[in-house]
Every structure is written in C-alpha cells, then in structure tokens.
DOKOL-830047 format. One line per 10 residues: their letters; for each residue x negated, y, z negated of C-alpha. Coordinates in pm, whole numbers, plus 32768, in hexadecimal, padded with zeros to 4 digits. Example, Ala and Ser with C-alpha at 12.3 -4.5 7.8 and 13.67 -1.06 7.14 Angstrom:
# DOKOL-830047
AS) 7B32 7E3E 7CF4; 7AA9 7F96 7D36
# end
This chain:
# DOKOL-830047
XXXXXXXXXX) A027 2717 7264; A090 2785 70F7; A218 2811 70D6; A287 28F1 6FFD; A3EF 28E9 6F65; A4C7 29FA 6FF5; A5F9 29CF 6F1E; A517 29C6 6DE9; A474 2B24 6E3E; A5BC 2B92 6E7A
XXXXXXXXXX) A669 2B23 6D39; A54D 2BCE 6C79; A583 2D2A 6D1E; A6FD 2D13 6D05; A6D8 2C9F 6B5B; A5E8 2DB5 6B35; A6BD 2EB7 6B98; A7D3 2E37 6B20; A739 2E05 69BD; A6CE 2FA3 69CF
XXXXXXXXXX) A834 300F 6A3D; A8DC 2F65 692D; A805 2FAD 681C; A82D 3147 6887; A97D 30FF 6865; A9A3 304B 674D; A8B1 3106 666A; A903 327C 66E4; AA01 32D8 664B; A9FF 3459 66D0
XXXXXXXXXX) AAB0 3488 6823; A9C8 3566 68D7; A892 34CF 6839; A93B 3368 68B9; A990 342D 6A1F; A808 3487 6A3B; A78A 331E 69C4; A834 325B 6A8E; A7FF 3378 6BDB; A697 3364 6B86
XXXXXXXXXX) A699 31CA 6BB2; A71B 31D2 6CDE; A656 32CA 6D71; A4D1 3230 6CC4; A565 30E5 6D81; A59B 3183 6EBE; A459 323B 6EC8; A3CD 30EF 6E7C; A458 303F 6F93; A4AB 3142 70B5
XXXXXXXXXX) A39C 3177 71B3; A2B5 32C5 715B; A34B 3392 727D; A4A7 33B9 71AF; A4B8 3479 7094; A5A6 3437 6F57; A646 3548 6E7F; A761 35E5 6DD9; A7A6 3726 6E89; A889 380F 6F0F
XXXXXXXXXX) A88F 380F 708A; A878 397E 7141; A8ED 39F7 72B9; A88D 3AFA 7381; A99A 3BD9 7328; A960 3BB2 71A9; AA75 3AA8 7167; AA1E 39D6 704F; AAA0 386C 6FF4; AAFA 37E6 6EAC
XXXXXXXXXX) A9D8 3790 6DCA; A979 3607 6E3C; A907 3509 6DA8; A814 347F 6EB9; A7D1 350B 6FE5; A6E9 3424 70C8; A626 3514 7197; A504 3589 728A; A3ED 3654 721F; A2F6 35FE 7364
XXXXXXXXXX) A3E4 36B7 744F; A4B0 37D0 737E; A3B6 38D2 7351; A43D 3970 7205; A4B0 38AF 70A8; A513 39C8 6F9F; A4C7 3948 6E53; A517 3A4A 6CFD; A4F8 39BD 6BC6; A4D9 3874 6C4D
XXXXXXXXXX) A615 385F 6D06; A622 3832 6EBA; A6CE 38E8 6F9C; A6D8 3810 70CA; A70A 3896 723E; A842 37DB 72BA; A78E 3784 73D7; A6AB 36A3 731C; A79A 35E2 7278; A7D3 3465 72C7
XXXXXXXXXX) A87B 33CE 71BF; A97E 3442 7064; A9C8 338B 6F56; AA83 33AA 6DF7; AA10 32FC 6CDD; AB23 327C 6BB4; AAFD 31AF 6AB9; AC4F 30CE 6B1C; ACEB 30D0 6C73; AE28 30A8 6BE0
XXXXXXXXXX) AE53 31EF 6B00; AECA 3309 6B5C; AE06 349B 6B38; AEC3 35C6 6B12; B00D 3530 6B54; AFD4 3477 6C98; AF34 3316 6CCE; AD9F 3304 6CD5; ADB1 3276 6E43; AEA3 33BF 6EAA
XXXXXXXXXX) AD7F 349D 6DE4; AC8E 3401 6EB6; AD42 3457 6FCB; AD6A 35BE 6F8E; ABF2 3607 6F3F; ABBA 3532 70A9; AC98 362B 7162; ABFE 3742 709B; AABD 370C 717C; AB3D 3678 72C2
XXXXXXXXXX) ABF0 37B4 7304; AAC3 3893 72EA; AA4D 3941 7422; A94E 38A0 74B2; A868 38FE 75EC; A79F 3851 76E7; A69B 38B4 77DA; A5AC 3837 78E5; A429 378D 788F; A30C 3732 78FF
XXXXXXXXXX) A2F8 3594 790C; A1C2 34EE 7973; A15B 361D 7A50; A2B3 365A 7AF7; A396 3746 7A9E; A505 36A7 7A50; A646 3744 7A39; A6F7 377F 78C5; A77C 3640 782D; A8E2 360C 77E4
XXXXXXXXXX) A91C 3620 766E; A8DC 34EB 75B3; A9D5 3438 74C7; A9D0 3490 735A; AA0C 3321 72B2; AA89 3342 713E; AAF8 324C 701D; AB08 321C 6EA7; AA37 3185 6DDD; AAB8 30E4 6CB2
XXXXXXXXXX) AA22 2FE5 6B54; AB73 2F1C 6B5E; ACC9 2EF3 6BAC; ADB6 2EFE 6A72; AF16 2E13 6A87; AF58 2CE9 6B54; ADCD 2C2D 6BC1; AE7F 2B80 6D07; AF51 2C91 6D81; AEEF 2D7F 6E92
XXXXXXXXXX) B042 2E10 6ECF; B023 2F51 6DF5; AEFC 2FBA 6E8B; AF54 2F69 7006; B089 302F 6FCF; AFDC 3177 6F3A; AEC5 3141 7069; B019 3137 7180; B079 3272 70EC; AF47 3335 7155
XXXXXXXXXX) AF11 33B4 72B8; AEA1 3497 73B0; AD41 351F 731B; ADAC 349F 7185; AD97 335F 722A; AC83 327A 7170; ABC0 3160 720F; AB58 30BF 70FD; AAF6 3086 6F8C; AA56 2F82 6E95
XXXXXXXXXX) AAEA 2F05 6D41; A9B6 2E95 6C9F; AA35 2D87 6BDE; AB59 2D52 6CCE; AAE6 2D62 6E39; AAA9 2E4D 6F5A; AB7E 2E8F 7075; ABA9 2F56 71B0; ACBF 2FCD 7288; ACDE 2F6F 73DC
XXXXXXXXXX) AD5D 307E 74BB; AE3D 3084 7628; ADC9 31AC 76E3; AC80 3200 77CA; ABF7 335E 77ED; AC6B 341B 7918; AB0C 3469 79DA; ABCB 352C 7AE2; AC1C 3620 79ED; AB3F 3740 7A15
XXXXXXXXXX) AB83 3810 78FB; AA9F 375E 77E0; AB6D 37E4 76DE; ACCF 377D 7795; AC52 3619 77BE; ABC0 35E9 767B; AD3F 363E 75CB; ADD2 356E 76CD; ACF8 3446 769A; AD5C 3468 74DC
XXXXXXXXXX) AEA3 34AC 753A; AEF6 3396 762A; AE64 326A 7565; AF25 316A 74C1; AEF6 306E 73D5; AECF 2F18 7489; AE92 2E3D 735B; AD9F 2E6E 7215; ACAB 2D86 71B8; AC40 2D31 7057
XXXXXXXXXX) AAEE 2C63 700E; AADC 2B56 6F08; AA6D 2BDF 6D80; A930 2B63 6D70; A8E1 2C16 6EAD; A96B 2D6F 6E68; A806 2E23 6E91; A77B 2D6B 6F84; A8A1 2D6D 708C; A8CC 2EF0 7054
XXXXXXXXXX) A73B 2F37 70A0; A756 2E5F 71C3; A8A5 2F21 724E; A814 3076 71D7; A6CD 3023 72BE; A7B6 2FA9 73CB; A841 311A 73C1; A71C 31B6 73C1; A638 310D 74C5; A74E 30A0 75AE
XXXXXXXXXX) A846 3199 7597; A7C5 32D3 7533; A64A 32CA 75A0; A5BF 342C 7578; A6BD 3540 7522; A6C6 3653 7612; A5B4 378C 7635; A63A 3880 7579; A676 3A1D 7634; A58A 3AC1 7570
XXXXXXXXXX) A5FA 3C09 75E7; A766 3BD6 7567; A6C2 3BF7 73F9; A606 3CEC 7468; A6FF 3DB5 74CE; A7B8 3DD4 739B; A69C 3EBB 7312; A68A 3F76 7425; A52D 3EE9 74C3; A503 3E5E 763D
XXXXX) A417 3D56 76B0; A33E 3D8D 77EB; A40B 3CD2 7908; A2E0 3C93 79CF; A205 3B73 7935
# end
C-alpha cells in the first residue's frame, strides 16, 4: 500500500498562504487596497477548502427588525437553508439566522485600529452580529415535523499575516483575549506566520431555558476562559481549519430554520399558516 506524506502536504498549504499574505503586505503599500488583498486571501482559501454547503463572504449581517452589524470581514454562512441573500453592487446582506461563523482580518495581531487593540476590534465587530435578533421555527426532517431549534452559537475570531514584537511570547495576546466577554468573547484566531489558537471556555448552555433568546445571552454571558491554546508556527493554517471544522460539524451542525414570516412582517405581508 503506497503512503502519502501528511506533514509534507501540509507544509505546502501553510507556505503557500503564507507566501500570498506577506507579499500583499509587503508590496501594498495603500491601507484599504492592503485591507481588501489580504481579506480576499483569506476568503479564495476558505472557499477552497470549506465544504460547498458554507458560503464565504464579506457582508453585513441583517435581522428581522432591520438591525444591521458592522461591515465584516468574513462571514461563513448558509445559502441551502436561508432562503434570501441580498446582494447590491456586489456586496451581501446576510440573514442573521444564517450565520455560523465571523471573523476580522488584520494585517498584524499586535496593532492596534482606531485607538483600541486589533484583537478588541475584532471583538466589537463579533458582538456587532451576535446581538442581532434572530428567530427560529419548526421543519419538516425526514418526513416528520420537528419543533424550532434552539439558536445556534455564532463562533468568531481574527484572522491575522503575523504577530509584530516578541516571536516566543503569548502574554500580550492572552491578556487582550481575557479582556473580552459575554458575546465580544472570541474563540479563536490564526497568526499565519505565528500560530493559531483557540480559547477554551467554562460554561454549558442551559437547555432548560425555554426562552431561546434568554438562554442564548446566558450561555455568552456565563462562559469563562479555562485556558487558551496556541499551535506550533509551522502549523498556524492547518490547526485553525481543523478547529474551524470542529466548530462547524460538531458544534454548530445546521443553523436554525429561519421565521420567514418575521421578515415578512416588516413589509406588511402574511404567509398562509396552513401548509
């Protein structure tokens, strides 16, 4: 039986992208032409990678009630299950219901963006979605009807080309990641040239909460930081696709059916009730 080396295919991916995100940097010397480079490299390489049934994009994620969230860099998504993606002039407006996973792209973890750190910026745009109204209803699974899902976790990070200052020290960034919480919490990030990491949280969703909404808060707002784990360099990409899959397949699943007739609503329209 021929083998094929693992740890070679993996240096290859991880020296390709690394080689792209530091050339963008390097030899774009405008900041929002650098921004869009290296937003655009990370997003071709998750498109690449990710499974068909999740989208990639930057967007601006949309509720029911016409909230908006920041403008974000990549929003992981579903387009088999949310009905309605609003694209104008090339830019998506996302459902919050759809959403599985946020990220923010900088060029160096360890700068800062309109006066706060990149990691706290992160944060902010993170929250910016996670506190969107979202709604649930019941389906149709294999024949059956089912009841509406609780509302699934919106997992978010930062995605970054390298880490400026000290190469062995961790303790800048684990203290910026300690000082978010509650839904600006992050669970975890990559440093191209550096390594990944994730944060491992205390705290287990309350299923005898019945208000979705209620338990959702209460599960953000109750978690603590139990320790934060950061990969080797040379594994940065690899270690972050692998945890970002974990998320997605193990923890999230499929996000929730989304109330059609909340949107609905909002223009005035009904749906029939009897289907």
């Amino acid at each position: 039986m021929s083998k094929v080396d693992l740890q070679t295919l993996f240096a290859g991916l991880q020296n390709q992208m690394v080689a792209q995100l530091n050339t963008s940097r390097a030899n774009i010397t405008h900041q929002g032409a650098k921004g869009d480079a290296l937003e655009n490299a990370w997003i071709e390489w998750l498109k690449k990678y990710l499974p068909n049934r999740y989208s990639v994009d930057k967007a601006i994620v949309i509720d029911s009630e016409g909230n908006t969230s920041h403008q974000i860099d990549i929003v992981i998504y579903d387009n088999w299950f949310t009905p309605f993606i609003f694209t104008q002039n090339g830019f998506h407006y996302i459902p919050a219901e759809g959403v599985y996973a946020v990220f923010e792209v900088k060029p160096d973890i360890s700068d800062s963006s309109d006066g706060i750190t990149n990691i706290e910026y992160a944060a902010r745009k993170i929250e910016s979605v996670r506190q969107l109204k979202r709604t649930t209803t019941n389906i149709i699974s294999v024949g059956k009807p089912q009841p509406a899902r609780g509302l699934t976790k919106i997992v978010g990070g930062i995605l970054t080309s390298t880490k400026s200052g000290s190469r062995k020290n961790n303790k800048t960034i684990i203290k910026h990641l300690n000082e978010q919480s509650g839904l600006k919490s992050l669970d975890f990030g990559c440093i191209a040239d550096y390594g990944s990491f994730y944060v491992d949280y205390e705290n287990d969703e309350d299923l005898s909460i019945s208000d979705f909404d209620k338990r959702y808060l209460e599960y953000y707002n109750n978690r603590a930081i139990k320790n934060i784990v950061f990969s080797k360099e040379e594994n940065s990409l690899v270690t972050f696709f692998m945890q970002l899959t974990r998320y997605l397949q193990q923890s999230i699943g499929t996000v929730q059916a989304i109330n059609l007739k909340s949107y609905l609503s909002t223009i005035g329209e009904t749906l029939d009730e009897e289907i």
